[in-house]
Each structure stands twice: as C-alpha cells, then as structure tokens.
C-alpha positions in Angstrom: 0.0 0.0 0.0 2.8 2.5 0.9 4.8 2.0 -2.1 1.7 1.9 -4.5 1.0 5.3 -3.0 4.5 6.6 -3.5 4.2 5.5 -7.0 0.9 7.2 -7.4 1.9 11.1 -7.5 5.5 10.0 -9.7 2.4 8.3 -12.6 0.2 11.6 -12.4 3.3 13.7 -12.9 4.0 11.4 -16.2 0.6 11.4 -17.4 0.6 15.5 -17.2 3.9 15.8 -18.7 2.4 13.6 -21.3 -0.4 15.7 -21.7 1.6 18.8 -22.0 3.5 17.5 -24.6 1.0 16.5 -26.9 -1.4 19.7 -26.1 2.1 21.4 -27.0 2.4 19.9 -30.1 -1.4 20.0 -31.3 -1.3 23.7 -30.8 1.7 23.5 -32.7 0.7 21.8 -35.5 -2.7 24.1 -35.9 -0.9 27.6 -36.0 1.6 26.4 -38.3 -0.5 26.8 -41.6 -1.2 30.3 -40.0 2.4 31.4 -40.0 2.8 30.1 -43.3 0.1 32.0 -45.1 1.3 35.1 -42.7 4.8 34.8 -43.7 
C-alpha cells in the first residue's frame, strides 16, 4: 500500500507531462499553416 502510494503522485506527474506534450504539439501543429500563409 505505501509503495503503490508513492508511485501514485510520480504516474500523475508522467501522465501530465504527457499531456503537456502533446497539447504542445497539437497547438503546434494548428498555428503552423497560419504562420505560413502570414509569412
């Protein structure tokens, strides 16, 4: 029980840097053509 709920916070932090990450690179992805036809 006490390790599974040291492991617990160490997964969220994963799964939000995983998050981040793709949220980054979605946003990413959709302004591109915008910059393009800007540029």
């Amino acid at each position: 029980m006490t390790a599974k709920k040291r492991l617990l916070p160490k997964v969220a932090f994963i799964r939000l840097k995983t998050i981040l990450f793709f949220g980054e690179r979605v946003v990413f992805y959709s302004l591109t053509p915008y910059f393009c036809v800007y540029m």
